[in-house]
C-alpha positions in Angstrom: 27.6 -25.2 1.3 27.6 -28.1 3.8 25.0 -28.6 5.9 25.6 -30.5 9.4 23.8 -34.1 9.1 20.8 -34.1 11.5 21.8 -37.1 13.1 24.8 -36.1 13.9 22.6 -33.3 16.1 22.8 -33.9 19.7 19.3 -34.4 20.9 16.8 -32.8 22.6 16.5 -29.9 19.7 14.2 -31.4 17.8 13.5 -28.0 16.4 17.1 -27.1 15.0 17.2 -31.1 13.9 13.6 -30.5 11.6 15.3 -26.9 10.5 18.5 -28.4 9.3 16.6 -31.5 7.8 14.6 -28.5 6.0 17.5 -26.9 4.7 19.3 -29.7 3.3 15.9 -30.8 1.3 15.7 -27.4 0.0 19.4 -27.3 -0.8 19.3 -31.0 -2.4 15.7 -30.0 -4.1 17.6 -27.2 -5.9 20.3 -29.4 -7.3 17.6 -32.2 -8.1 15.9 -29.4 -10.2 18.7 -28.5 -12.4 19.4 -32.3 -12.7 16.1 -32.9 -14.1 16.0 -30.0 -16.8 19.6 -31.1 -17.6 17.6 -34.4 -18.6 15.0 -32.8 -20.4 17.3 -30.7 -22.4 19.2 -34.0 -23.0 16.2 -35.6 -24.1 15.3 -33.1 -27.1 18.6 -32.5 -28.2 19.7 -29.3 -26.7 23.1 -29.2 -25.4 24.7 -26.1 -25.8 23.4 -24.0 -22.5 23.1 -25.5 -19.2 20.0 -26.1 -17.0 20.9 -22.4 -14.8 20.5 -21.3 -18.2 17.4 -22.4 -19.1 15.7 -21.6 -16.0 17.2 -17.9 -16.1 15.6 -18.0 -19.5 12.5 -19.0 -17.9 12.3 -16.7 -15.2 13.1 -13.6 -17.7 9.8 -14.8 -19.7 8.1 -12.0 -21.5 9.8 -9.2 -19.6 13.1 -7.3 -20.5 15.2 -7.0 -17.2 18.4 -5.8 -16.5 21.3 -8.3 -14.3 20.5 -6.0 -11.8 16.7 -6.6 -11.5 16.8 -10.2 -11.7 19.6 -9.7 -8.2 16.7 -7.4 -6.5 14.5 -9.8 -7.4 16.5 -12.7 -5.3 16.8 -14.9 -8.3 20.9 -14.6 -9.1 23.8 -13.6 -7.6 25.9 -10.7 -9.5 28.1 -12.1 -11.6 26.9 -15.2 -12.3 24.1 -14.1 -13.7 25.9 -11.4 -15.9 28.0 -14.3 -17.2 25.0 -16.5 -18.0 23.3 -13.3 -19.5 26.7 -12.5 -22.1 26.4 -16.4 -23.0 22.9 -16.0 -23.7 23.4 -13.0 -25.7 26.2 -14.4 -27.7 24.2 -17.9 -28.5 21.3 -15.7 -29.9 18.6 -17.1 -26.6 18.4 -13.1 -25.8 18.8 -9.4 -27.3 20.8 -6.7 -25.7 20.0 -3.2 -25.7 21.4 -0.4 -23.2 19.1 2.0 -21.4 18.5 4.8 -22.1 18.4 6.6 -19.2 21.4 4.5 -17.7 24.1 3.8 -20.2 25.9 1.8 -18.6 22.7 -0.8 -18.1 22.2 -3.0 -20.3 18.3 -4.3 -20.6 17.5 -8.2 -21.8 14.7 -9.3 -23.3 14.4 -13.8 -25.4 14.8 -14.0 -29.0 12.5 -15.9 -30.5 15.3 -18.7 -29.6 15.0 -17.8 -26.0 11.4 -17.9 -26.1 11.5 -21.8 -27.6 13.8 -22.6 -24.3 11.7 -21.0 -22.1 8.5 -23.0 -23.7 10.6 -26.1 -23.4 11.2 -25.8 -19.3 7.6 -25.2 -19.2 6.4 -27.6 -20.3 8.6 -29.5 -18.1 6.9 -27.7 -15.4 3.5 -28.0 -16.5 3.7 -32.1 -17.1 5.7 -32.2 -13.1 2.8 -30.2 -11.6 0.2 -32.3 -13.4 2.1 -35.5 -12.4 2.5 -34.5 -8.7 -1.2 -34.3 -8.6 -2.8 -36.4 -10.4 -0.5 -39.0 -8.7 -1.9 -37.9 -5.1 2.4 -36.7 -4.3 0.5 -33.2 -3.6 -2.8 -31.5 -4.1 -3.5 -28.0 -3.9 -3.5 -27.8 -0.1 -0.2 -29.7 -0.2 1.8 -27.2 -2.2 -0.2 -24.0 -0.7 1.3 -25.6 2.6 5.0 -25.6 1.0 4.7 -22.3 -0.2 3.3 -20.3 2.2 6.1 -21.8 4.4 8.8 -21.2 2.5 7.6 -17.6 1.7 7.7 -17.0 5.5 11.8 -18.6 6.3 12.2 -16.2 2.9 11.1 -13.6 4.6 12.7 -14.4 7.9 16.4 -15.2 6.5 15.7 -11.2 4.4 15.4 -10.0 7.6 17.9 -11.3 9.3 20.5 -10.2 6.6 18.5 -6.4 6.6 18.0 -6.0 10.4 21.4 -7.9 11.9 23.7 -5.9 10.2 
């Protein structure tokens, strides 16, 4: 996805220029992200999944999900995330096991393997969020701020694609 440069933006719509400023950060931010647990991984010697891998192992955590709960959930689309989960399986990061009621789901849950991947992006996390503070780059109020706002475009943009069509 491209996103029109806000200079480029004729003026006098300050608004649309701060909106697509806003969604080129978030779109840049998401890249930067995978970038920097790419790095990480790089650093302790694991190579053999790929930063969308790791964070789908992080974001599974303790639970066991099916593809199809972690697309309700807004974190994946379908069938990249059922690609990433066979890989997963296949490298030993996650077990397998189809429901019961549904046979034709198949629920996930970390191996032990998965669960050392999932410790390693956290920690990632946990030493960025301590930097960002300590550091004065954002305090509490800071990130409350981000959040909140992007929970709201969130919930805007589901709206839109619910309500529009």
């Amino acid at each position: 996805m491209s996103i029109q440069d806000p200079i480029h933006v004729t003026a006098g719509k300050g608004f649309m220029v701060g909106y697509l400023e806003a969604l080129s950060l978030v779109e840049r931010l998401h890249r930067l992200l995978l970038d920097v647990i790419k790095d990480e991984f790089e650093r302790v010697g694991v190579l053999e999944i790929n930063a969308v891998q790791a964070l789908l192992l992080f974001n599974i955590g303790d639970n066991e999900v099916t593809a199809g709960e972690l697309k309700s959930r807004g974190y994946y689309q379908g069938s990249n995330v059922s690609y990433n989960l066979k890989k997963l399986v296949d490298m030993g990061y996650m077990h397998h096991q189809r429901c019961e009621v549904d046979r034709r789901s198949v629920r996930v849950r970390l191996t032990s393997k998965g669960q050392g991947i999932r410790d390693v992006v956290a920690g990632l996390f946990s030493r960025h969020a301590d930097g960002l503070e300590h550091k004065g780059v954002l305090g509490p109020d800071g990130i409350g701020e981000i959040t909140h706002s992007l929970k709201r475009m969130e919930r805007y943009w589901s709206d839109q694609i619910r309500y529009i069509y």
